[in-house]
VOGU-3710 file (C-alpha; in Angstrom, 3 decimals, decimal comma):
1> xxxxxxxxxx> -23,197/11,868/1,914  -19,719/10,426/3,004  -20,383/9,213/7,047  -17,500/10,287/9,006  -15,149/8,013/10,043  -15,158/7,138/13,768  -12,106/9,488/15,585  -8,555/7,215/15,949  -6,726/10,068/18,225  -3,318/8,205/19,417
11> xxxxxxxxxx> -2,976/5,745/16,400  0,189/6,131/14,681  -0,162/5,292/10,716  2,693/4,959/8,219  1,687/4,929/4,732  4,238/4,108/1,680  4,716/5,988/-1,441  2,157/8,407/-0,201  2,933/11,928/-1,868  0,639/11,181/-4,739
21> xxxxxxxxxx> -2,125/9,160/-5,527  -4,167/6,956/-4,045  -1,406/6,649/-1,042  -1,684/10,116/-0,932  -6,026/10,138/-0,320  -5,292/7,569/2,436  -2,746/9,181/4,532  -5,386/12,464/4,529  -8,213/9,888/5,106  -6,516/8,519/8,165
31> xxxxxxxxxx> -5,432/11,463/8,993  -8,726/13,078/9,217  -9,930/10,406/11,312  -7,513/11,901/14,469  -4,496/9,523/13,314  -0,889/10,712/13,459  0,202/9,734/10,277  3,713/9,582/8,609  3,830/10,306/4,950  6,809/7,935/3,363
41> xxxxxxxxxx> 7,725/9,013/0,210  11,252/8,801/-1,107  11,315/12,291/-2,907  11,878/14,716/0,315  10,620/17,328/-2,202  7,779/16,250/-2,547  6,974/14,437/0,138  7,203/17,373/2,453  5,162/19,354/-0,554  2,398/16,489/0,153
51> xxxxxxxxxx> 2,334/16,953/3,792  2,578/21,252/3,551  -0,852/20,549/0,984  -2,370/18,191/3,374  -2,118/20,239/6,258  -3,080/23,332/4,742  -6,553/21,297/3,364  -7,531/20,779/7,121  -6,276/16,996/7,004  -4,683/16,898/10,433
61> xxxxxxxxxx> -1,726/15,586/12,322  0,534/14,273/8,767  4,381/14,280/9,240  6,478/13,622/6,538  8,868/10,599/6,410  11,872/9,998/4,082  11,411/6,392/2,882  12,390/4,670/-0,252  11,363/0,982/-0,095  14,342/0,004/-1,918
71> xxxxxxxxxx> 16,904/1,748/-0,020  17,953/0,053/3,189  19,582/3,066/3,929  15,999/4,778/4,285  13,840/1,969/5,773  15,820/1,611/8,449  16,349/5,562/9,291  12,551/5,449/8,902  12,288/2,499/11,416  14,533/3,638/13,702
81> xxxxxxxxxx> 12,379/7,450/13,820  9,367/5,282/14,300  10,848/3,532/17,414  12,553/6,881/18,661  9,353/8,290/18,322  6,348/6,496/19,167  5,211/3,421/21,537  4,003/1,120/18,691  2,515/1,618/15,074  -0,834/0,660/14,739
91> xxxxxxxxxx> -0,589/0,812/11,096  1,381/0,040/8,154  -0,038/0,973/4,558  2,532/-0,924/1,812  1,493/1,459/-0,728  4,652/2,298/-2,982  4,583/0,187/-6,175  5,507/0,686/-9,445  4,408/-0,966/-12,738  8,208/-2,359/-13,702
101> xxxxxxxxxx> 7,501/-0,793/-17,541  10,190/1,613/-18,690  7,875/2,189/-21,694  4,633/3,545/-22,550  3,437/0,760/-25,112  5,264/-2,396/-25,909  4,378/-4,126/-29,252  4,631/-7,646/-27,738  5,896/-9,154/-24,597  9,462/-9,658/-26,491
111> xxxxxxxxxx> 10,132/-6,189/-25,691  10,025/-6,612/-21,815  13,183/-6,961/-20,201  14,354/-8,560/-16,877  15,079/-5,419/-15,831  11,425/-4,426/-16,421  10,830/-7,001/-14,153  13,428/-6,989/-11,215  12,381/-3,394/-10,637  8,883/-4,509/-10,453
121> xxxxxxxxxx> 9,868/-7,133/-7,739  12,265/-4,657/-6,024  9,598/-2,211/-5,078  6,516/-4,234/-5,026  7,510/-7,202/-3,306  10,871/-6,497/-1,816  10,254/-3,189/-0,717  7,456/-4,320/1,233  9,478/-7,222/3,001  11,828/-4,568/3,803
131> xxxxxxxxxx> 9,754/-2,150/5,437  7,647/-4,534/7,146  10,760/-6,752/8,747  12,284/-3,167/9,936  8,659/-2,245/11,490  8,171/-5,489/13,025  8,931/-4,261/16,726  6,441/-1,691/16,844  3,424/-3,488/14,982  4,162/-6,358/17,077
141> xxxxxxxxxx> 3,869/-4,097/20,312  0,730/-2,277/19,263  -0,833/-5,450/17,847  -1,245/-3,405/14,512  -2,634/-4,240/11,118  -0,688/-4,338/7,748  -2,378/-3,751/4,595  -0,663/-4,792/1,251  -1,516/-2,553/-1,582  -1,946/-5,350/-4,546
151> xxxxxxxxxx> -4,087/-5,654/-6,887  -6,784/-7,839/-8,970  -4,331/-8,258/-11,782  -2,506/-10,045/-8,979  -4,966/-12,961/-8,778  -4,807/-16,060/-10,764  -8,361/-16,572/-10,836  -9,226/-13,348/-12,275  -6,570/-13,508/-15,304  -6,632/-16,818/-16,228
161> xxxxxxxxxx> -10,929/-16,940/-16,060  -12,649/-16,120/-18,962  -14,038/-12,541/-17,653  -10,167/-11,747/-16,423  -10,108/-8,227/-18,686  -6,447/-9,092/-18,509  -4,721/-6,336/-20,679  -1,388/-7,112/-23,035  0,603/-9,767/-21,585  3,460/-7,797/-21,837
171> xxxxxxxxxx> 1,993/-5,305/-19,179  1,224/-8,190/-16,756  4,639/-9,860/-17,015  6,044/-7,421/-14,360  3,411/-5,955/-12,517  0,679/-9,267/-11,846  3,394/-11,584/-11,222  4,553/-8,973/-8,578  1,530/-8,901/-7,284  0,944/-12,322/-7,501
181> xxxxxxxxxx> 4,143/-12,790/-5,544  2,886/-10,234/-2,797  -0,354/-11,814/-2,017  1,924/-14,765/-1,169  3,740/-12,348/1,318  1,119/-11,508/2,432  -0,625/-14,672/3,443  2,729/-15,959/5,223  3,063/-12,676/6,787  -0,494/-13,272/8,479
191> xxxxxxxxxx> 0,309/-16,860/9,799  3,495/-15,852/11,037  1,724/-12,790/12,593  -1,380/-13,615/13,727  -0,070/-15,137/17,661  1,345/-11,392/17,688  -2,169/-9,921/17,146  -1,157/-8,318/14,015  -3,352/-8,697/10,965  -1,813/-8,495/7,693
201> xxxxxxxxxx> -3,812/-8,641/4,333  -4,121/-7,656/0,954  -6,206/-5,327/-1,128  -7,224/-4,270/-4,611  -8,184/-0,702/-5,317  -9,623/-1,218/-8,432  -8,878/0,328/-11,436  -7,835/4,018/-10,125  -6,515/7,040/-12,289  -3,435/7,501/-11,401
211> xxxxxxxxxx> 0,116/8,045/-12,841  0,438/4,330/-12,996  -1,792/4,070/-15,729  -1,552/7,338/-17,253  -4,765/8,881/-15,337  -7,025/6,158/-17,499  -8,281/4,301/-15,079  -12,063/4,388/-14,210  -12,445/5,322/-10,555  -11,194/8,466/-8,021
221> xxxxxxxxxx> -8,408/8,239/-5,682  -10,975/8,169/-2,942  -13,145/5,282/-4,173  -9,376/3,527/-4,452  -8,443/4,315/-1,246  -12,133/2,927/0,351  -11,039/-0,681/0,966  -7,524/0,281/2,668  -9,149/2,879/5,004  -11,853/0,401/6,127
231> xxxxxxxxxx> -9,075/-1,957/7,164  -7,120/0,640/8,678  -9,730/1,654/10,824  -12,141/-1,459/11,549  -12,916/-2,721/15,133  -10,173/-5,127/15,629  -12,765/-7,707/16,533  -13,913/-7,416/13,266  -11,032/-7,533/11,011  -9,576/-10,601/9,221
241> xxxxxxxxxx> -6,404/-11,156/8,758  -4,779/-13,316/5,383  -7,436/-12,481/3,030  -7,770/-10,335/-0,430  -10,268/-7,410/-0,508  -11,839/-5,005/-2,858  -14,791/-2,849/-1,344  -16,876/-5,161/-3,011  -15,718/-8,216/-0,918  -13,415/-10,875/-1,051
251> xxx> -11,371/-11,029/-3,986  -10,192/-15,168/-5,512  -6,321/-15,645/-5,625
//
């Protein structure tokens, strides 16, 4: 049996790229828990379809929120609603991300593009730069908590070691070294942060079914979303800030 989370009435959550997937299990997750949380997605369609589902399962307090990462246009409309209408954010979920491949199935890593790649970067890296510079007021005055949706293919460690289960090297070319690139975000983020009380880190989910992978990866939504909802909700005195998590523990860079 799942335990309950502990209630979090009065925390204000804002989760990424949230109409689907595994952003989609955490916003009703946190939700559930008694947060007020702000579905981002950057289809209005079906974002608000996301939040009309959510609501109708029982989830809880989930508004919808037009936010593309890459449109500045949007993350600062979506900042600016954030400051019009709350005190503070207590937290920020960087979930959007995108694999950068146009393409099913590449033959070799001479068919990947720099545009495969820049759009890679664009949402997974400076996307989240975006949002979280336009958010800094508000996590700053509710001494919130950021958590960066990356990813194991991200680490160095685990694709260079011998056990790395690194697939084709033409699927890592966009997507790792994006992720590679965020876990560096991340880590500056935390030292810059962490005299503000804000706690920024980085997790893996593991290898989830979802759309990124065609629905072939090995675990739910819900055992994807674990790791981000335990950092979401934590005791603060218990939460660290700069490191890379599974559920499983830390994770090597």
């Amino acid at each position: 049996m799942t335990t309950p989370l502990p209630r979090h009435d009065g925390t204000i959550a804002l989760v990424t790229g949230a109409n689907k997937g595994i952003g989609r299990e955490v916003a009703r997750q946190l939700a559930a828990s008694g947060m007020t949380v702000l579905l981002g997605a950057r289809s209005a369609e079906r974002g608000q379809a996301a939040v009309a589902e959510l609501i109708a399962d029982g989830a809880g307090d989930v508004r919808f929120l037009h936010l593309d990462v890459t449109d500045e246009a949007t993350v600062q409309a979506a900042a600016e609603a954030v400051e019009r209408d709350f005190d503070g954010l207590h937290v920020l979920v960087n979930n959007a991300g995108i694999s950068g491949i146009s393409r099913v199935t590449h033959p070799s890593i001479a068919d990947v593009t720099a545009s495969d790649v820049r759009r890679a970067y664009e949402t997974n890296v400076v996307g989240v730069i975006a949002v979280t510079q336009a958010l800094l007021g508000p996590l700053c005055r509710a001494r919130g908590r950021v958590v960066n949706m990356s990813s194991a293919l991200g680490s160095f460690a685990r694709v260079t070691g011998a056990n790395g289960g690194a697939p084709s090297p033409h699927l890592l070319l966009p997507y790792s070294s994006a992720k590679a690139a965020l876990n560096m975000v991340t880590v500056l983020y935390a030292k810059a942060l962490s005299e503000a009380g804000v706690s920024v880190n980085a997790v893996s989910p593991g290898y989830v079914a979802t759309d990124l992978n065609n629905q072939a990866g090995t675990r739910t939504v819900a055992e994807g979303a674990r790791i981000v909802v335990d950092l979401a909700t934590r005791p603060a005195g218990e939460l660290p800030t700069g490191a890379f998590l599974s559920d499983s523990g830390d994770l090597p860079w």
